[in-house]
C-alpha positions in Angstrom: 117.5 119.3 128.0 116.8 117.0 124.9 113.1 116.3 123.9 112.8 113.3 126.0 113.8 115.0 129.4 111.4 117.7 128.3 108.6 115.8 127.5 108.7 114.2 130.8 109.4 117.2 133.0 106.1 117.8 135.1 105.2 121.7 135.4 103.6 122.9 138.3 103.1 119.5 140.6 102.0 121.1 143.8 99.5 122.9 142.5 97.6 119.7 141.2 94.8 118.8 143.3 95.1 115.1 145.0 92.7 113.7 142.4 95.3 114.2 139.8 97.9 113.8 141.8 96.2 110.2 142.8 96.0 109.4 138.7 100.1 110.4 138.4 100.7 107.9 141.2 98.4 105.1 139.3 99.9 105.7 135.7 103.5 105.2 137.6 102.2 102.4 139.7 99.9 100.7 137.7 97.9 100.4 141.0 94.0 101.3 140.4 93.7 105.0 142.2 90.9 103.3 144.7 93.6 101.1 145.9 95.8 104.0 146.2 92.9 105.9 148.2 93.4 103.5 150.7 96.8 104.7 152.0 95.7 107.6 152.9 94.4 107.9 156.9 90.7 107.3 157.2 89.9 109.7 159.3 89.4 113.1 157.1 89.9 115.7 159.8 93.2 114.1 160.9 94.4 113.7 157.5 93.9 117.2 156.7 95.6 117.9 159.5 99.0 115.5 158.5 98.3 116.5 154.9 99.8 120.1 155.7 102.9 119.0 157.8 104.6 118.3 154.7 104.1 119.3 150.5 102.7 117.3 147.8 101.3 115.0 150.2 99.4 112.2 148.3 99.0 109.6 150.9 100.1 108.7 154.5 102.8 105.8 155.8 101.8 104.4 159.1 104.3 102.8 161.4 103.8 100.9 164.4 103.0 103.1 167.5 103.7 100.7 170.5 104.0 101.0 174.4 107.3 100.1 176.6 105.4 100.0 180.5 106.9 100.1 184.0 110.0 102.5 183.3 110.4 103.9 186.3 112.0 107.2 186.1 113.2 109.1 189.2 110.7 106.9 191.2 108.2 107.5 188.9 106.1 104.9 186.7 105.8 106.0 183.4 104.8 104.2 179.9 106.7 105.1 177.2 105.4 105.4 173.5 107.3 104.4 170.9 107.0 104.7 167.2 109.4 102.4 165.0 109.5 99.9 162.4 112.8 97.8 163.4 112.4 94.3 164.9 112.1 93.8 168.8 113.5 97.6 169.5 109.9 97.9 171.8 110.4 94.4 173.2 114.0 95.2 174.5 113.3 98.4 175.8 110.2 96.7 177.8 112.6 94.3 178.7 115.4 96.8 180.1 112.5 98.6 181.7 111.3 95.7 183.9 115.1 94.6 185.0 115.4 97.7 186.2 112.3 98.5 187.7 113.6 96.0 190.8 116.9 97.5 191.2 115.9 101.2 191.6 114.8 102.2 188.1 116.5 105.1 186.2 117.6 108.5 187.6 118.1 111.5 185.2 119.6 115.8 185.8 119.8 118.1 183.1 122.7 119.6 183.3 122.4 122.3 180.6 119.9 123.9 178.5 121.6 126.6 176.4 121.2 126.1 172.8 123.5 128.2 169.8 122.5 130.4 166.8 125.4 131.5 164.8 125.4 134.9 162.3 128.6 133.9 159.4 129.6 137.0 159.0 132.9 138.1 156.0 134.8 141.3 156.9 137.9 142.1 155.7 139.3 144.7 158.1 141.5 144.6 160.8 140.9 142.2 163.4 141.1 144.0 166.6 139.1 147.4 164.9 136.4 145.2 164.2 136.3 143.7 168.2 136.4 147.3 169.1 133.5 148.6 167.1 131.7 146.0 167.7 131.4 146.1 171.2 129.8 149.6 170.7 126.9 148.3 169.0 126.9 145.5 170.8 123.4 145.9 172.8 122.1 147.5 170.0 121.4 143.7 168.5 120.0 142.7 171.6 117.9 145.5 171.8 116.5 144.8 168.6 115.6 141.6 169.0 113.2 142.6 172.4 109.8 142.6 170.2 110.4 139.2 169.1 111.5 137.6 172.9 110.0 139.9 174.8 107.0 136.9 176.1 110.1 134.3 176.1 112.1 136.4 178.1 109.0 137.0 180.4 109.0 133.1 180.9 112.6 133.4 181.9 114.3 132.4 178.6 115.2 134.3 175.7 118.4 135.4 174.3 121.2 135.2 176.7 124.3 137.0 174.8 125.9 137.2 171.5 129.5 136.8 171.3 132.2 138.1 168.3 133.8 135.0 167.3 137.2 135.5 165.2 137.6 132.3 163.0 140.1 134.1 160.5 142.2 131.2 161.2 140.1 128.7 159.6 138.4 131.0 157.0 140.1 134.2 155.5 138.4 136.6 156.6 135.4 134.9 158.5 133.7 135.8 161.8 130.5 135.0 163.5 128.4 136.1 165.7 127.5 133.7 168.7 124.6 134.2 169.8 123.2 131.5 173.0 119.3 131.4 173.9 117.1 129.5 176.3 113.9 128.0 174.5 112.3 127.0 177.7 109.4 124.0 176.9 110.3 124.8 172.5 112.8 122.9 170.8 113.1 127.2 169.4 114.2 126.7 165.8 111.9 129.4 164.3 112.6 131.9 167.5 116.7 131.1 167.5 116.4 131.5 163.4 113.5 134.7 163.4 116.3 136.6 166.3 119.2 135.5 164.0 117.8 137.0 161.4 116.9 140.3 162.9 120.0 140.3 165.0 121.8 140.0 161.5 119.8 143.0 159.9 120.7 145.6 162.7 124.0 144.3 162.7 124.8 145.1 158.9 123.2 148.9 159.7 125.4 149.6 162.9 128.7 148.3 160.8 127.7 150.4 157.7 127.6 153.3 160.1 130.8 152.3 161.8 132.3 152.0 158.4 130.8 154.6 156.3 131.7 153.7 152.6 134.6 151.2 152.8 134.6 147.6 154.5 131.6 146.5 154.0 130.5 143.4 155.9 128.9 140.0 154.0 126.0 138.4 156.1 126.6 135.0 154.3 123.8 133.2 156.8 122.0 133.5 159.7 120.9 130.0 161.3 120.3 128.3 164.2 123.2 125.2 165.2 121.6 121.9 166.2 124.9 121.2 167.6 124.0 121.5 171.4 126.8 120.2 173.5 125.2 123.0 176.4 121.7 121.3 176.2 122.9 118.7 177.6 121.6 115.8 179.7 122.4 112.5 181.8 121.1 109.5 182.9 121.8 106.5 184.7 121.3 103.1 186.6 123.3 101.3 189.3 123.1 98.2 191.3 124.9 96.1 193.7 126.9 93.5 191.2 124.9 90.6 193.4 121.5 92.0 191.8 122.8 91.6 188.0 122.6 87.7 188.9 118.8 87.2 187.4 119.9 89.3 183.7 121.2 86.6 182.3 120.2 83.2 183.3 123.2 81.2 184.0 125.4 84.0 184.5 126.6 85.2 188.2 126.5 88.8 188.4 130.3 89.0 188.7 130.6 87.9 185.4 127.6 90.0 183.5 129.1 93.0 184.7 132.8 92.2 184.0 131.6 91.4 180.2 129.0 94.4 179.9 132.3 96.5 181.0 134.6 95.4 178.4 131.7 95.3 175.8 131.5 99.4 176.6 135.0 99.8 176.6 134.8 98.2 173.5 133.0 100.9 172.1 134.9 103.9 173.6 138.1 102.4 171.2 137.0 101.4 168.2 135.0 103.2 165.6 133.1 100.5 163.6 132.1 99.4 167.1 131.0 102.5 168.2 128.7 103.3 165.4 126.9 100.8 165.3 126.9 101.0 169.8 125.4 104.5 169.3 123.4 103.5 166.7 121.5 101.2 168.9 121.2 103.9 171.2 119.6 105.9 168.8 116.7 103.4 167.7 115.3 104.1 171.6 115.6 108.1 171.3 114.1 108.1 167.8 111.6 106.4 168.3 110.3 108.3 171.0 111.0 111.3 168.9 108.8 110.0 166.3 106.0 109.2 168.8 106.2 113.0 170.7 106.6 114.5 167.0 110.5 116.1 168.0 113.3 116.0 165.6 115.1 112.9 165.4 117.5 114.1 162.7 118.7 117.2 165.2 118.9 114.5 168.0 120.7 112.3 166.3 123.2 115.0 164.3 124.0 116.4 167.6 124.3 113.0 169.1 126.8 111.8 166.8 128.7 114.8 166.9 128.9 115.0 170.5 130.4 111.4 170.2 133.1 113.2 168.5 133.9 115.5 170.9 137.7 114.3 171.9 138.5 114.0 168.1 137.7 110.2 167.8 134.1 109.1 167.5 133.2 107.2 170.5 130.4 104.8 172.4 128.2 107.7 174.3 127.3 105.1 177.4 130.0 104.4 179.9 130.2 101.6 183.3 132.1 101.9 186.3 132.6 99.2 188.4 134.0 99.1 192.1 133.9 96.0 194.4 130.2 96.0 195.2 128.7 98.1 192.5 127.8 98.6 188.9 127.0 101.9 187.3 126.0 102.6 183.3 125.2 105.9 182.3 124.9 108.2 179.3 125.3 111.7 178.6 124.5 113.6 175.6 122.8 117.0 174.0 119.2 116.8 173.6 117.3 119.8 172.4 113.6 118.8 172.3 110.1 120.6 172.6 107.1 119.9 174.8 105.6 122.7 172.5 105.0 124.2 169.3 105.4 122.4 166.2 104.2 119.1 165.0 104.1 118.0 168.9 100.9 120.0 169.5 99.4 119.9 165.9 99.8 115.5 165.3 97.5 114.2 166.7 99.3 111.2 167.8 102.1 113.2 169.1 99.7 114.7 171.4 98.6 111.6 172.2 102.3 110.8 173.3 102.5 113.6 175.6 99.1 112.5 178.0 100.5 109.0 177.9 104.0 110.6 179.3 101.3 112.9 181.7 102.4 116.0 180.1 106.3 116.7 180.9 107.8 119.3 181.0 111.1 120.4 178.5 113.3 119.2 181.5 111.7 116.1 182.1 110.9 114.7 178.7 114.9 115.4 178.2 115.2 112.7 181.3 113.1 110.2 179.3 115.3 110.7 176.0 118.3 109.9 178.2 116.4 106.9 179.9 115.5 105.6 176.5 118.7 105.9 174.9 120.5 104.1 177.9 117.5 101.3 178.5 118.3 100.4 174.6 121.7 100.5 174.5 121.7 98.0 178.1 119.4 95.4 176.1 121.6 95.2 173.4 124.6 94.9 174.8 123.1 92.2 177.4 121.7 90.3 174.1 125.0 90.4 172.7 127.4 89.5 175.5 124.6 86.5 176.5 122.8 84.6 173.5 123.7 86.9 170.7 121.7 89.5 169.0 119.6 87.2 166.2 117.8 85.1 168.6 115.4 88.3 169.6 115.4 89.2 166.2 114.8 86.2 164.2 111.2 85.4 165.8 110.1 89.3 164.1 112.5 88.8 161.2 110.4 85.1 160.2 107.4 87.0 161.1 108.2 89.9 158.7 109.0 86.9 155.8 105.9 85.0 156.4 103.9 87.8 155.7 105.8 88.8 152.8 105.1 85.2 151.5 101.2 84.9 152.4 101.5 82.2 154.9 98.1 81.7 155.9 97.9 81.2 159.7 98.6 77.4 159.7 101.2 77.6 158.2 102.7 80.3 159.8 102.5 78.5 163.2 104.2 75.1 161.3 107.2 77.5 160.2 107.5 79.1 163.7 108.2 75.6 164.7 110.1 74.1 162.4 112.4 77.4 162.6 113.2 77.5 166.3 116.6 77.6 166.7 117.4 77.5 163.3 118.9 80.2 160.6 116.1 82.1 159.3 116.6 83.9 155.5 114.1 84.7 153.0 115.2 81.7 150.9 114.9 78.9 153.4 111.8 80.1 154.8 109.9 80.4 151.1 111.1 76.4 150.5 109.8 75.3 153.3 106.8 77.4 153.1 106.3 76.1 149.5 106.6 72.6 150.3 103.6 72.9 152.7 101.5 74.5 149.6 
């Protein structure tokens, strides 16, 4: 490290109090630290709260919390909250909602809720000896894991079995152990990861007893998979074709669905398609992960892998059509928590939950799949009917106006002008600055 490097190193940042950490942010800013005080949530009891959900917290970045009404969900009204940032994703989901909400609304069914923990183990012995002494110890591990799942298991969860996996063929030398669990209400990553890690301890004793001085076994990790493909869940809508007639205006029913069909299959064959198909699926789901405080990046990880399944990445929503007909669904792994974690500690998150009247594990899974599906129907209907931009230029001039301090005159002149015209950042600040 030469002398520059070192004299700009900083020693010991999370252990500066906020004050100084407030004058670090102003020297690299140049922003006066009362100005900076301002970002932080006004509220001090819930800031303290948010303040320990992450480290070195020095300030707090809001982003829209909004409300998609009338989703009706296995004959059920609900109100959906949703927090995002990206133009007209709460609009088209509002939309979706109240197409649907005439035609039957949205059916879900969990069809799995087994999720995977996985002990990557090194041995270098004979295969089939180490299948055989394993499966003497074998309830051993379980056994010593019953202090930590003992209330789960109560509750009808728990650890369900723990398999000897032989992936020599892939690794030299490399095995794991398999281990399944049912988190009930959690999303379970510190249970599945506080078992593994146990499971892993008594493991290494009973195979240092089984091979007294030779062989010894490498515990590399011990860590939960938030690959789920048997937490798995579906959703769907259907309709007579003849009720598809009011979606778009202009366009018989017939032909919606015949378009909608080919804009899915679409997806299920090309990849630079389906990306950007599952993507839009995704800006529903997260954003009602961000609003019950569940973890988007596991939902999407496992999302996208699941999309992967056959070996070619593919759209996760499918139609069928049959003379009378039209059916869209989705299906794909969703391990979420109704408790625990930043769900019951944010207070927004626990907001989220009353608004959704408390679900359970199984039935906030149904809303993740409605949501996904609801979002990926508006796009595709925006894009097979006036495009995709027209929703999103109204937000995106909105977005520049404010960028450019339009003052509320002007803003409504601009909105004008650009109806129905291209809208970029460069067009929009001439016009804006002939009107100053």
């Amino acid at each position: 490290m030469n002398q520059d490097n070192q004299s700009s190193y900083i020693q010991g940042f999370s252990k500066w109090g906020l004050q100084k950490k407030l004058e670090f942010m102003s020297s690299l800013t140049g922003i006066d630290i009362n100005v900076l005080m301002k970002y932080a949530w006004p509220d001090e009891d819930i800031a303290n709260i948010i303040n320990k959900l992450s480290e070195n917290t020095v300030a707090h970045f809001p982003f829209p919390y909004g409300l998609a009404p009338n989703f009706k969900i296995q004959d059920e009204t609900h109100v959906l909250p949703l927090v995002t940032e990206e133009s007209s994703v709460v609009a088209a989901l509002a939309n979706a909602a109240k197409i649907w909400y005439t035609k039957g609304g949205f059916r879900n069914k969990v069809l799995g809720t087994i999720k995977k923990g996985q002990i990557h183990v090194f041995w270098s012995g004979q295969p089939e000896l180490f299948f055989k002494r394993f499966s003497k110890f074998k309830s051993k591990l379980l056994d010593a894991t019953r202090n930590i799942s003992g209330r789960m298991e109560k509750r009808g969860g728990g650890v369900l079995g723990v398999e000897l996996l032989d992936k020599t063929k892939e690794l030299p030398n490399y095995y794991q152990l398999d281990v399944s669990f049912n988190t009930l209400d959690a999303m379970g990553a510190n249970f599945i990861n506080t078992v593994l890690e146990k499971m892993a301890q008594e493991f290494e004793k009973n195979m240092a007893q089984e091979f007294p001085g030779e062989l010894p076994v490498e515990v590399v990790m011990s860590i939960l998979s938030n690959f789920t493909p048997d937490c798995l869940v579906k959703a769907w809508v259907e309709c007579p074709i003849e009720s598809l007639d009011d979606v778009i205006k202009g366009m018989p029913g017939a032909e919606f669905a015949s378009r909608f069909q080919k804009a899915i299959q679409i997806s299920q064959v090309d990849v630079s398609r389906a990306v950007t198909h599952n993507k839009g699926i995704f800006n529903g789901i997260d954003a009602l992960a961000l609003a019950t405080g569940n973890d988007w990046r596991a939902i999407e990880s496992a999302g996208h892998a699941y999309a992967a399944r056959s070996g070619k990445y593919q759209g996760l929503t499918k139609v069928y059509i049959d003379e009378k007909m039209f059916s869209f669904s989705i299906e794909l792994p969703m391990n979420i928590g109704v408790v625990g974690g930043v769900t019951n500690l944010h207070p927004m998150a626990a907001l989220s939950m009353k608004i959704l009247k408390n679900p359970s594990g199984n039935e906030l899974m149904g809303m993740f799949a409605v949501v996904g599906l609801a979002s990926n129907f508006a796009a595709i209907t925006a894009l097979i009917g006036q495009g995709i931009q027209q929703g999103h230029m109204k937000l995106h001039l909105d977005n520049i106006l404010q960028q450019l301090g339009a003052d509320k005159n002007q803003s409504q002149k601009a909105r004008e002008f650009f109806k129905g015209k291209t809208v970029s950042y460069a067009n929009v600040e001439e016009y804006i600055s002939n009107l100053k």
